[in-house]
C-alpha positions in Angstrom: -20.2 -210.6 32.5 -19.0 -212.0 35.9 -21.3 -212.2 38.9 -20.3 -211.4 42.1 -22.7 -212.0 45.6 -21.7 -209.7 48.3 -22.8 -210.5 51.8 -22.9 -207.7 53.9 -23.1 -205.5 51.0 -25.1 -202.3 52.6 -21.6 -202.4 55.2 -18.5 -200.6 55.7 -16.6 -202.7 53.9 -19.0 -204.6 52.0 -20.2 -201.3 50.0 -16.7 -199.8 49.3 -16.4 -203.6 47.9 -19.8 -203.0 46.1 -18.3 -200.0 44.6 -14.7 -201.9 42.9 -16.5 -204.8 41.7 -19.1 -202.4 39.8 -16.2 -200.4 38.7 -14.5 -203.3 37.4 -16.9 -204.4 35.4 -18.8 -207.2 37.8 -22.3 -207.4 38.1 -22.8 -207.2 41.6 -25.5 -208.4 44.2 -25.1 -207.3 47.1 -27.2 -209.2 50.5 -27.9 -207.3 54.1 -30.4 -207.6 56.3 -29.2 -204.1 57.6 -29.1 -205.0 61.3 -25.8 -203.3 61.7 -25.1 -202.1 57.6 -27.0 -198.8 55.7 -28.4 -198.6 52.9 -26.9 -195.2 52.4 -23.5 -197.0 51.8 -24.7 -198.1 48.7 -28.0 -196.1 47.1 -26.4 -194.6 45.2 -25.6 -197.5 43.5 -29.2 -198.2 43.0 -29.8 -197.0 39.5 -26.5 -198.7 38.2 -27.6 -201.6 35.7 -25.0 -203.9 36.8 -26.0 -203.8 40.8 -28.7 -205.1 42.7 -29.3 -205.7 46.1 -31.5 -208.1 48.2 -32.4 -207.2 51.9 -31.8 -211.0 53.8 -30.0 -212.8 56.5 -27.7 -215.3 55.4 -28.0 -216.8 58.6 -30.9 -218.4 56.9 -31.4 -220.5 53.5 -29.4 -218.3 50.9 -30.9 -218.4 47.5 -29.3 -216.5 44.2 -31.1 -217.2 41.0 -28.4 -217.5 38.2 -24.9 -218.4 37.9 -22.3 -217.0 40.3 -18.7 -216.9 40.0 -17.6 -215.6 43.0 -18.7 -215.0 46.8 -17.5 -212.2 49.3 -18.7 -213.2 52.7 -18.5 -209.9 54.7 -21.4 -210.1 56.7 -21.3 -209.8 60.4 -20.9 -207.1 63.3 -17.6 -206.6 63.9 -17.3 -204.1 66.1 -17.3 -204.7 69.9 -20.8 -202.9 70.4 -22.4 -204.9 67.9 -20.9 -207.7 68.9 -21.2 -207.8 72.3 -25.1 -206.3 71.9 -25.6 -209.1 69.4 -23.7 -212.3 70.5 -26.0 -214.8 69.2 -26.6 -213.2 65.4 -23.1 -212.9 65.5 -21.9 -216.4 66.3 -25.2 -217.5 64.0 -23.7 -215.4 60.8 -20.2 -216.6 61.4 -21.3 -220.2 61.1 -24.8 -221.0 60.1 -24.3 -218.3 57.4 -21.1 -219.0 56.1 -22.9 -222.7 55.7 -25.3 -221.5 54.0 -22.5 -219.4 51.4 -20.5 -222.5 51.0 -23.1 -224.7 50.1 -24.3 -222.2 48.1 -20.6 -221.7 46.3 -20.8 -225.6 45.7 -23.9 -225.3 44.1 -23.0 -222.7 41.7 -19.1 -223.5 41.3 -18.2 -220.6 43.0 -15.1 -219.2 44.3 -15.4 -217.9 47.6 -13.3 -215.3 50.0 -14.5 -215.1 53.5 -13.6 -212.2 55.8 -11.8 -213.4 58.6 -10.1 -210.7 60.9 -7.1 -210.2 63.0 -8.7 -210.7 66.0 -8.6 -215.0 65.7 -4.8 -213.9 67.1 -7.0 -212.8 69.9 -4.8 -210.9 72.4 -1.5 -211.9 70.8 1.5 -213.5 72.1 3.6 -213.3 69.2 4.2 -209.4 67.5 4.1 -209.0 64.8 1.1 -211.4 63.8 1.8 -213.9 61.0 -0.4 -216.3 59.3 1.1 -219.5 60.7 0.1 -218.2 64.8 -2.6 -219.8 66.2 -3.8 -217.3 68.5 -4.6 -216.8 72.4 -8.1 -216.4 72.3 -10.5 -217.1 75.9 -13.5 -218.9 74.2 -15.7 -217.6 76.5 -15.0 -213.9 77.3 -16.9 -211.2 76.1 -15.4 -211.0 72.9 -15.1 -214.6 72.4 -18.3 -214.5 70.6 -17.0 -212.8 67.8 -13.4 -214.5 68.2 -14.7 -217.8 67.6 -17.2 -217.1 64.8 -14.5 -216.1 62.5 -12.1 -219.0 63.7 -14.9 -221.4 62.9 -15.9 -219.7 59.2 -12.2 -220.7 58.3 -11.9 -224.1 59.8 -15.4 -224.7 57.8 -14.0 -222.8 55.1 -11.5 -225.1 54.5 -12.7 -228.4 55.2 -14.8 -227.0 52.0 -11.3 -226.4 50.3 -10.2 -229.8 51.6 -13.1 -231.9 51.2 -15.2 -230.6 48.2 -12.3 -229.4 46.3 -14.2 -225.5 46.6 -12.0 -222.9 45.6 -11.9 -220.3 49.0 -9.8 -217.5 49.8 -9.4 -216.2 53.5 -8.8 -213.0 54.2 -7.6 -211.7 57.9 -8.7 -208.3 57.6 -6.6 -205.5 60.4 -7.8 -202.2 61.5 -9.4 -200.2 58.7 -10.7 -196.9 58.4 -12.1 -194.7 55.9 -16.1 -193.3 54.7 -18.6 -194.9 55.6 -17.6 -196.0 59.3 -20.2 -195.1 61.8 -19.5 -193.1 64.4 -20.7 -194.7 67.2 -19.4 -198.3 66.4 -17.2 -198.7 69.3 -14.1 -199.0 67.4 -10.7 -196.7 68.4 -10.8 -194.3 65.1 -14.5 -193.1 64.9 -15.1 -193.0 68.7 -11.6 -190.2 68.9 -13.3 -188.3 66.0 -16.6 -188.3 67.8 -15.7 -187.2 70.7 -13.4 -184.5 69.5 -15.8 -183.4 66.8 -18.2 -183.4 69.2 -16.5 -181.4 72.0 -16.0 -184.5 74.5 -13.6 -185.6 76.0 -11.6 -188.5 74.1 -11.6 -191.8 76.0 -8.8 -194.1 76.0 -8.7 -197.3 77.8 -5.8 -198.8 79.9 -3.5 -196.6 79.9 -3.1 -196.0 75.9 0.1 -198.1 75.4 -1.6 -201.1 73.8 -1.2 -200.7 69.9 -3.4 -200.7 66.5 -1.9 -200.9 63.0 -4.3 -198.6 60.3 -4.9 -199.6 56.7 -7.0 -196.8 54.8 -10.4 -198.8 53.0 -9.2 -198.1 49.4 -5.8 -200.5 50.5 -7.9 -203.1 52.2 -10.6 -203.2 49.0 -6.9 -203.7 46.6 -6.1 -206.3 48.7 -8.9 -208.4 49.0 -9.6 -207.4 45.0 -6.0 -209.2 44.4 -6.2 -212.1 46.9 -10.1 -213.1 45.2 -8.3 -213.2 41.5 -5.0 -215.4 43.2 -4.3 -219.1 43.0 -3.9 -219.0 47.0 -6.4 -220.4 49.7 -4.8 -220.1 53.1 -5.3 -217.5 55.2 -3.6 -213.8 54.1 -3.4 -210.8 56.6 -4.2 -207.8 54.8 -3.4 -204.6 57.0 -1.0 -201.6 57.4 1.9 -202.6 60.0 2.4 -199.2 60.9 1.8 -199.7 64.1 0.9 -196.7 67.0 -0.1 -196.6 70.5 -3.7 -195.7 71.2 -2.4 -193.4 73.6 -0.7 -191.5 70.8 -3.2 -192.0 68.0 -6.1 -190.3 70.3 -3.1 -187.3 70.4 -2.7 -187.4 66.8 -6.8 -187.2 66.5 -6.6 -184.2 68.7 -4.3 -182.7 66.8 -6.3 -183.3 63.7 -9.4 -182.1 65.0 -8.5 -179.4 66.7 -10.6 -177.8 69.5 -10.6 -178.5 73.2 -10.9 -181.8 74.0 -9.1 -183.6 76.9 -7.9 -187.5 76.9 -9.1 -189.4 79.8 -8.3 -192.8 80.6 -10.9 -195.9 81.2 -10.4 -199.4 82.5 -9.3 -201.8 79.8 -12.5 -204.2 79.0 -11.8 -208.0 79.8 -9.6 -209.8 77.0 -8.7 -206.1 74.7 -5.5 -207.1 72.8 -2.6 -205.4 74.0 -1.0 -205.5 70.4 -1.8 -205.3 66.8 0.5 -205.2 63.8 0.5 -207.5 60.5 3.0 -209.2 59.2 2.1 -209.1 55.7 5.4 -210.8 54.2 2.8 -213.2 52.3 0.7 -210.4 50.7 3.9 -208.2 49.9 5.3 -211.9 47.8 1.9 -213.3 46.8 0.1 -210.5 46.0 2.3 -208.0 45.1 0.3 -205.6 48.1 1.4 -203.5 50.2 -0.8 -200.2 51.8 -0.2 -197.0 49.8 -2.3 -194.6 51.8 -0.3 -192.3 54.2 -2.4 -192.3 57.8 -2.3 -188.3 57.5 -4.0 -188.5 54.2 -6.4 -190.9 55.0 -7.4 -189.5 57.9 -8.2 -186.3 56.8 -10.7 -188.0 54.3 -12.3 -189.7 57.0 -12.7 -186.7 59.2 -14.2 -184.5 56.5 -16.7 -187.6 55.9 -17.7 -187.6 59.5 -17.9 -183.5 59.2 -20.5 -183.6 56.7 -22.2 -186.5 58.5 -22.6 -184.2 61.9 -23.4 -181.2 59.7 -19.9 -179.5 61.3 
């Protein structure tokens, strides 16, 4: 049976990861120190024979008794509360941690896929965003913290690849959505829902034109799934380009939801990217991925998850 360490595990992400590598057949450890993960997202997941998890930061020594055959690195807040709340953990899990992951994957002769994100593009010059951009990222703004972190886990990543002969896989991860988001994480989708679920009025900032491309989890999770079991080790975007203004996705959450909430507009915080849209020309031929998950579908799963967690 193949074994499969999953940082971050407890996660967004990391436990609807938890949940495909169980399903396939993996037995599956997943790691968190639950600073910004829940171990909700995955109890029930507990009495499985094939899962077990291990409450630890990977920021620290990282110790997995037993072989390991592969290593998703998920581990870090990623949403601009988190990140911006916890600069130092997160530059600390971006680097010391993914050192920690790679040594480990040279220990046990590991493959390993790191989650990178679409924000190394920082606040894009060139639209749509494909693999071979380098980014416009200000090193030390507000979000450069987070910024940084990832662009250092795949420079480190692949001097690994390079230098030790590892065998890594990067994944630059857009806008996802889905069960198991929290609500108050900051990020575009669950803050709508939460304020129109919860009577408020639905903030926007700027003035709503600056754009967000939506992949539903269960797309993302294929992706990733596919890129792990490929022969390729540069970076891949995985992410829906269907791209939509913020100013008319909060609409189209009002719609959803119903009820009477009102959009009102905020400043723009220092550095927010004014675009985002994939260009995933290299998953589409590599991978043979593409998103299958209509927005209107997905969203209406995530709003009845976010029902049931308010109790509305």
């Amino acid at each position: 049976m193949k074994r499969i360490l999953i940082t971050g595990g407890a996660g967004f992400l990391g436990s609807h990861l938890c949940d495909r590598f169980v399903k396939e057949g993996y037995h599956v450890i997943a790691m968190d120190n639950l600073i910004t993960g829940n171990i909700k997202n995955i109890e029930h997941l507990f009495a499985h024979p094939n899962f077990e998890y291990y409450h630890h930061d990977v920021s620290k020594f990282v110790h997995v008794a037993g072989n390991l055959d592969y290593i998703l690195h998920f581990a870090s807040p990623a949403s601009p509360i988190d990140y911006l709340k916890m600069p130092i953990q997160t530059l600390k899990v971006g680097s010391l941690g993914t050192h920690h992951l790679l040594g480990l994957a040279c220990e046990k002769k590991s493959r390993m896929l790191i989650a990178s994100t679409s924000e190394v593009y920082g606040d894009p010059l060139v639209h749509p965003q494909n693999e071979e951009y380098w980014g416009n990222v200000n090193p030390i703004g507000p979000r450069g913290v987070y910024d940084e972190a990832k662009r250092f886990q795949e420079a480190i990543t692949m001097a690994y690849h390079t230098y030790h002969g590892l065998e890594t896989r990067i994944v630059r991860i857009f806008n996802t959505y889905g069960p198991r988001m929290r609500l108050n994480d900051g990020r575009a989708l669950p803050a709508f829902m939460g304020q129109a679920l919860r009577g408020e009025d639905i903030t926007v900032f700027g003035d709503g034109s600056q754009t967000r491309s939506f992949c539903y989890v269960d797309d993302l999770v294929e992706g990733i799934y596919r890129l792990l079991l490929s022969d390729y080790s540069l970076p891949v975007n995985i992410g829906n380009p269907n791209e939509i203004s913020l100013k008319d996705f909060a609409e189209e959450i009002q719609r959803l939801v119903g009820g009477s909430s009102k959009i009102v507009y905020e400043p723009l915080p220092q550095d927010d990217p004014k675009q985002r849209q994939p260009d995933i020309t290299k998953a589409k031929q590599i991978l043979n991925w593409e998103p299958k998950v209509d927005r209107k579908e997905g969203l209406q799963i995530t709003l009845d998850y976010f029902k049931k967690e308010l109790g509305v």
